[in-house]
N, C-alpha and C positions, 0 to 999 in steps of 0.2 A: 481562427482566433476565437470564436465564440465556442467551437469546442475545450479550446483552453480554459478560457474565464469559466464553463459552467464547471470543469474537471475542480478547478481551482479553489469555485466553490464549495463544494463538496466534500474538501481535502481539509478544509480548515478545522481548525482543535473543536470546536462545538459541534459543528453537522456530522461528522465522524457517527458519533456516539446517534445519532436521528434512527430512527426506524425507517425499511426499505419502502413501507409504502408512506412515510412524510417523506423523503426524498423524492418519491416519483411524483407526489402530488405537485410541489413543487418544482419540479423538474417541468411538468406539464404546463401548469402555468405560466411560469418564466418562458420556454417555448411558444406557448402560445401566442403571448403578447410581442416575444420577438418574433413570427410569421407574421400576424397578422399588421404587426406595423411595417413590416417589410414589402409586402405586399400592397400596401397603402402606398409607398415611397415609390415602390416599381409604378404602379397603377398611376401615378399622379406625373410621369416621366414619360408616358406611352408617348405624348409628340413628340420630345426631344431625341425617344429612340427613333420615329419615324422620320426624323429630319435627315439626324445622322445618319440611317441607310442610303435616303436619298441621294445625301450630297456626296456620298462614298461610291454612290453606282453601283449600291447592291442589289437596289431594288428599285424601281420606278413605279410610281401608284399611277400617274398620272401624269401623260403625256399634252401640255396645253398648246403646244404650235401643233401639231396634228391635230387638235379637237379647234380651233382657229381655223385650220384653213378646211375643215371639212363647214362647219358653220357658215361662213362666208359662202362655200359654194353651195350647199342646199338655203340658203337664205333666200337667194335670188329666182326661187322656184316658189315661194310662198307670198301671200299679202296678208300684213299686219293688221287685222282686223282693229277698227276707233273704240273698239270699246268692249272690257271682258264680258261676253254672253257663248249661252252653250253653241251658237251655230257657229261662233266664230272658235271657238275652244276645238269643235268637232273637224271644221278645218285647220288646224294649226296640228292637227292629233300627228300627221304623218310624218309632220317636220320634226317633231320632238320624237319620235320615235325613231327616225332616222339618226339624228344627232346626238340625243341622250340615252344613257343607258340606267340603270335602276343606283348609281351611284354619281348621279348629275343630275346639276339644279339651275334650270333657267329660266330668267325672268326678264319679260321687252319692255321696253317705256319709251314714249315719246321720244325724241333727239332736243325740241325743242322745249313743251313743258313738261316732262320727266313725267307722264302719267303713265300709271301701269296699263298694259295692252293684254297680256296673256301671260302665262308662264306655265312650269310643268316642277312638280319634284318629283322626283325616284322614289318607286315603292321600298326599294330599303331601306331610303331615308324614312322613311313614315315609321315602315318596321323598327330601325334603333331609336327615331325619337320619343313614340307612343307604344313600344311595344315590348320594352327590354330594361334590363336597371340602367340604360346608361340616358334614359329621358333627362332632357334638360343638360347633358352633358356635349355641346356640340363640341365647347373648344377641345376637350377630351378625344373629340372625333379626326379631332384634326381639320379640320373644314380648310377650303382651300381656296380666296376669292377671285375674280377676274370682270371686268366689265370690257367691251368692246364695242365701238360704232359700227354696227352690220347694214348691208345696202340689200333691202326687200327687194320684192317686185313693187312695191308701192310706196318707195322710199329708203330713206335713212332712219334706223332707230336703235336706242342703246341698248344693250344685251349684257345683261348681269348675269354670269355664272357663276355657281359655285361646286367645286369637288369634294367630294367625301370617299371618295377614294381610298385613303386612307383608313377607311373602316375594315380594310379586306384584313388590315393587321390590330384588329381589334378582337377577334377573338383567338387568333392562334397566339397572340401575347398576354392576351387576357389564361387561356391555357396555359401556358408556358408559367405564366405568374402562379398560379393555383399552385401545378407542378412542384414546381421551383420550393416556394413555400411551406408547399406538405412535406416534400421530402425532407429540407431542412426539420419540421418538426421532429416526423417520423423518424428521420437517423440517429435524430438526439435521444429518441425515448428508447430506440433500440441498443444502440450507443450503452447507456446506462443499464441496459437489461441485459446485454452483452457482457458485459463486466461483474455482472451479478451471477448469471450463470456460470462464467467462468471463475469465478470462486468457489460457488458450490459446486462445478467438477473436478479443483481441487482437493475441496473437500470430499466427492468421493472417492477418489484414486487413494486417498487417504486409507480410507474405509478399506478399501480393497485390498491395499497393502497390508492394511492391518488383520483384517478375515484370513491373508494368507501366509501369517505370524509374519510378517515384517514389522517387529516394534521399535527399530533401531532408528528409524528415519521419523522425523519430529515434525507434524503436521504445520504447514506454512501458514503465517498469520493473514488472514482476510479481512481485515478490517476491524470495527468497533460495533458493527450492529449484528442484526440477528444473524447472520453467517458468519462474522468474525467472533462471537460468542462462541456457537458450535464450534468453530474448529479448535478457541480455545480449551471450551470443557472438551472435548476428542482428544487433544495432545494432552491435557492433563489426567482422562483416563487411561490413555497411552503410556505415559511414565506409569503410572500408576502400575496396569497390569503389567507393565515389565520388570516393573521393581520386586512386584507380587509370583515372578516367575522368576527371576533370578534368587529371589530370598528362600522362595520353595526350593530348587537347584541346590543353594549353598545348605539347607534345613540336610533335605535328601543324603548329599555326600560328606556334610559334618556328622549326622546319622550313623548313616554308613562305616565310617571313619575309626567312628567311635566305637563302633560293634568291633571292627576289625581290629583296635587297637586294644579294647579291652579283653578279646578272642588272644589276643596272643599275652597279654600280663596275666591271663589264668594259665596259658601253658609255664609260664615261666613259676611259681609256686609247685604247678605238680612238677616242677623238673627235679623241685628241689625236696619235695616230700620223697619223689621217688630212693634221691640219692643217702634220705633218710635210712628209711627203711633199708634201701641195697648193703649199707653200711649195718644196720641192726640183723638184717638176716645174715649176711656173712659174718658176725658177728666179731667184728674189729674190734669194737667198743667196750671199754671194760665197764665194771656194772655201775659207776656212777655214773658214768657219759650214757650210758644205755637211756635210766632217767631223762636226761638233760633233754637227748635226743626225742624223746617219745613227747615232753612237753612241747620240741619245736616241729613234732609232726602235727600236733594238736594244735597250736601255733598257724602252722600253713593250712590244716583244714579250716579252721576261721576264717586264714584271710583269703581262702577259695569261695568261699560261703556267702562272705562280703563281696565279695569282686561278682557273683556269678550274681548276687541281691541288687547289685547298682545296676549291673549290665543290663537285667529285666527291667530292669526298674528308666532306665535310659531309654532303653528300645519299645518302649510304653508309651510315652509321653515323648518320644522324639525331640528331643533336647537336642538344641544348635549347637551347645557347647557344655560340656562338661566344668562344673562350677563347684571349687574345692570348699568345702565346708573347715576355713582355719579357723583355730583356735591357739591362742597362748599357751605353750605347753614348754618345759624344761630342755634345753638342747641333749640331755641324759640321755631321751628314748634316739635319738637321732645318732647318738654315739653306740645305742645297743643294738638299733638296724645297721650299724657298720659292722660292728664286732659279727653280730649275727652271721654276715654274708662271708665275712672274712674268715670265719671258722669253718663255712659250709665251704667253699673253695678247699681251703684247705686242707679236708678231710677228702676230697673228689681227686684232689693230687697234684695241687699247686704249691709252689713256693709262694708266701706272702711277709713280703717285707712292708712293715707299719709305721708310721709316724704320726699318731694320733696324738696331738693337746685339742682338746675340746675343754674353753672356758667357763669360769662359772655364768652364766648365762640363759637367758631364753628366747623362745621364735615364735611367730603365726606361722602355722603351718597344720595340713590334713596327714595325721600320723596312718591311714591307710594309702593317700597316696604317695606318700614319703617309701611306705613300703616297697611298690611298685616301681619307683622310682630305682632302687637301688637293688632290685629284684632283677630288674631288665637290666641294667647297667652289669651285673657280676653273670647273670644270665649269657652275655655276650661273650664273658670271658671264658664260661665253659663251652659254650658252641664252636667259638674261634683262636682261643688263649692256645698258644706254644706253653707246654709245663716244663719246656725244657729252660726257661726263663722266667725269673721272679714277678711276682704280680705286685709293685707299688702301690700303697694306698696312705698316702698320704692327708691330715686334716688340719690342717693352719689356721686362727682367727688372725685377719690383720686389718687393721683402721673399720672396726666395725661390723663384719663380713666374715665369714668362716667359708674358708676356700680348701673343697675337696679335691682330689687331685688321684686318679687310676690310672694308670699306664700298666699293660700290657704286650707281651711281642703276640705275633697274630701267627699262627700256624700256615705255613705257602704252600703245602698241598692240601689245601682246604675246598673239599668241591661244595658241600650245599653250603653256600652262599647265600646268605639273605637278601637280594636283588632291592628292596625296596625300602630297607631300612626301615620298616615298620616300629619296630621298639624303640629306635632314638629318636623318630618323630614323635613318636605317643612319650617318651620320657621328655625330650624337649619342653614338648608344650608345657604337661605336668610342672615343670622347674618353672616354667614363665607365670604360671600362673601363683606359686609360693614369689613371687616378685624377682624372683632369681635368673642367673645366668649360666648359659651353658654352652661350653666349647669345647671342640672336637679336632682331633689332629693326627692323621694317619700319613706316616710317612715312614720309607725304612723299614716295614715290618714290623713298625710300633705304633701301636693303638692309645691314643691316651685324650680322657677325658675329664673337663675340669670343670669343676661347679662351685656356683657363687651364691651363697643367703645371707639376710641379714639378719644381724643377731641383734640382743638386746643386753647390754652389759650391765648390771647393778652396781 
């Protein structure tokens, strides 16, 4: 119970927040004054526990019919000397020494005028009354009295004894109380120090988990004082570096990502420079289209030039995210990156059926990623497009929104396959970032994709 009430203490809203050593000081005192008044309550009890053994027959101090009848019968071998002097003391010495032992007190008096004759106390009566802390303390001793009419060799006379017997259980209770006492302190102070260290080996196991990259598991709360601090700044360096290691991780493979996605939007420009030239060396083209073409080879070296300047320029400075630099620009140019792709397919030896209205109109949007965006997208139709089937390209505005729309059939002995879809990831994104939508639908041996911006209608 007293272990509760002090826990109890302890727990309440105000002492929480206490420093560990104002708790212990306190701790110690409160203890203290409950030992030591404990020990006063025992101590002050010591005859009621001696009675209580007695009457129980656990323990007998002192036997008075046996010390009776041995009395009675060495009595009648002594004479009562009239009056206390050393000869008669020195005769009386055998009898007391037969009769009494160092924890018995006896004292003769006349029968008729009650004068004292002789008597003897026990040396260890002397020793506890004059010798020890418990001087002046008889009743404490338990004293034990008896008088009896004894028959001398020279009479009748009254015999006052008294037992202290009971002293035999004075000090192993007086020990026993000490004991008793100290350990209650002592369990309490450990008690509470017990509890203390076992939060700070919480809090090491903490540590150790964390030394050996376990930052998943969230350091348990110890308290409000100087160990429930620490584990709190621990667990909040804990997020902390995790957060700082996970954001590095997403830095690293958004990084990455982006190397690799803009590695493949520079092959997709030389695919189409190449298909320039292939077309200008074989020369298909007659001599106005020759021009035209030479512009859009000039055209795609730009936007190689551009794309290989960002790409350094990314893997530089480690950019988490690639961040489009839009501007308000006429939906025109977005009509002549269509036309553009749709004439380069075309010439590669595709059919391209068109439904272009593009309104009068404009957009935010980055006209070099728009580039890309639709570089990768017609890019795929040359990698995997069937020319045995028409390439749709259809471009609608409806309620706001200019809805692009590619279908292709997809060639079915097609082995290098793009496994990872690299280009519609990296186009995706691209489109999300113009505020846009993009969806994708392969079914049938039909490819088609459809894209969603917002436009600006005057």
């Amino acid at each position: 119970m007293i272990k509760d009430r002090v826990k109890g203490f302890f727990q309440t809203h105000r002492l929480r927040k206490w420093r560990i050593r104002t708790k212990l000081a306190v701790l110690v005192v409160i203890m203290a004054a409950v030992s030591i008044s404990l020990y006063y309550f025992l101590w002050t009890r010591q005859q009621d526990v001696c009675i209580f053994l007695e009457k129980t027959g656990i323990v007998t101090f002192f036997d008075e019919e046996r010390f009776l009848e041995k009395l009675e019968a060495e009595a009648k071998k002594y004479t009562v000397p009239e009056m206390e002097d050393e000869a008669g003391v020195e005769e009386m010495a055998p009898f007391f020494d037969e009769v009494c032992d160092r924890y018995t007190m006896i004292s003769v008096y006349g029968a008729e005028d009650n004068v004292f004759r002789v008597g003897n106390m026990g040396g260890a009566i002397a020793d506890f009354l004059y010798g020890t802390y418990t001087y002046n303390s008889m009743q404490l001793l338990g004293e034990k009295l008896g008088n009896a009419s004894v028959e001398f060799a020279n009479g009748t006379y009254l015999v006052e004894y008294r037992s202290y017997h009971r002293t035999y259980f004075t000090f192993p209770y007086t020990v026993f109380c000490l004991i008793f006492c100290g350990s209650l302190f002592l369990c309490s102070i450990l008690i509470y120090i017990g509890r203390v260290m076992k939060r700070i080996f919480c809090v090491k196991e903490s540590i150790v988990r964390m030394s050996l990259g376990d930052l998943a598991r969230p350091v348990p709360a110890c308290g409000e004082d100087e160990v429930g601090i620490l584990a709190a700044e621990l667990d909040s360096m804990r997020r902390t570096l995790q957060e700082n290691i996970e954001k590095e991780a997403e830095s690293r493979k958004a990084n990455q990502d982006l190397i690799t996605a803009m590695s493949h939007d520079l092959r997709t420009p030389l695919t189409v420079l190449n298909g320039y030239l292939e077309v200008l060396r074989l020369k298909r083209a007659d001599p106005e289209q020759q021009e035209e073409f030479i512009e859009r080879c000039l055209g795609k070296t730009e936007d190689i030039r551009t794309l290989t300047d960002r790409m350094f320029e990314y893997a530089l400075i480690y950019e988490e995210n690639e961040v489009p630099e839009l501007r308000k620009m006429p939906i025109s140019i977005l009509q002549e990156i269509l036309t553009e792709n749709c004439d380069f397919i075309n010439l590669a030896g595709f059919s391209v059926e068109q439904n272009i209205r593009f309104p009068d109109s404009s957009f935010s949007g980055d006209e070099v990623m728009l580039k890309r965006i639709f570089s990768n997208l017609f890019s795929n139709i040359l990698k995997y497009g069937d020319k045995k089937a028409p390439v749709i390209v259809q471009a609608v505005p409806a309620r706001g929104r200019l809805k692009i729309t590619l279908t292709n059939a997809v060639r079915q002995t097609e082995e290098d396959v793009e496994s990872n879809r690299i280009g519609l990831k990296s186009t995706e994104k691209m489109i999300q970032m113009h505020q846009g939508e993009m969806y994708t639908i392969d079914e049938n041996h039909v490819f088609t994709v459809e894209i969603c911006f917002d436009i600006s209608v005057p």
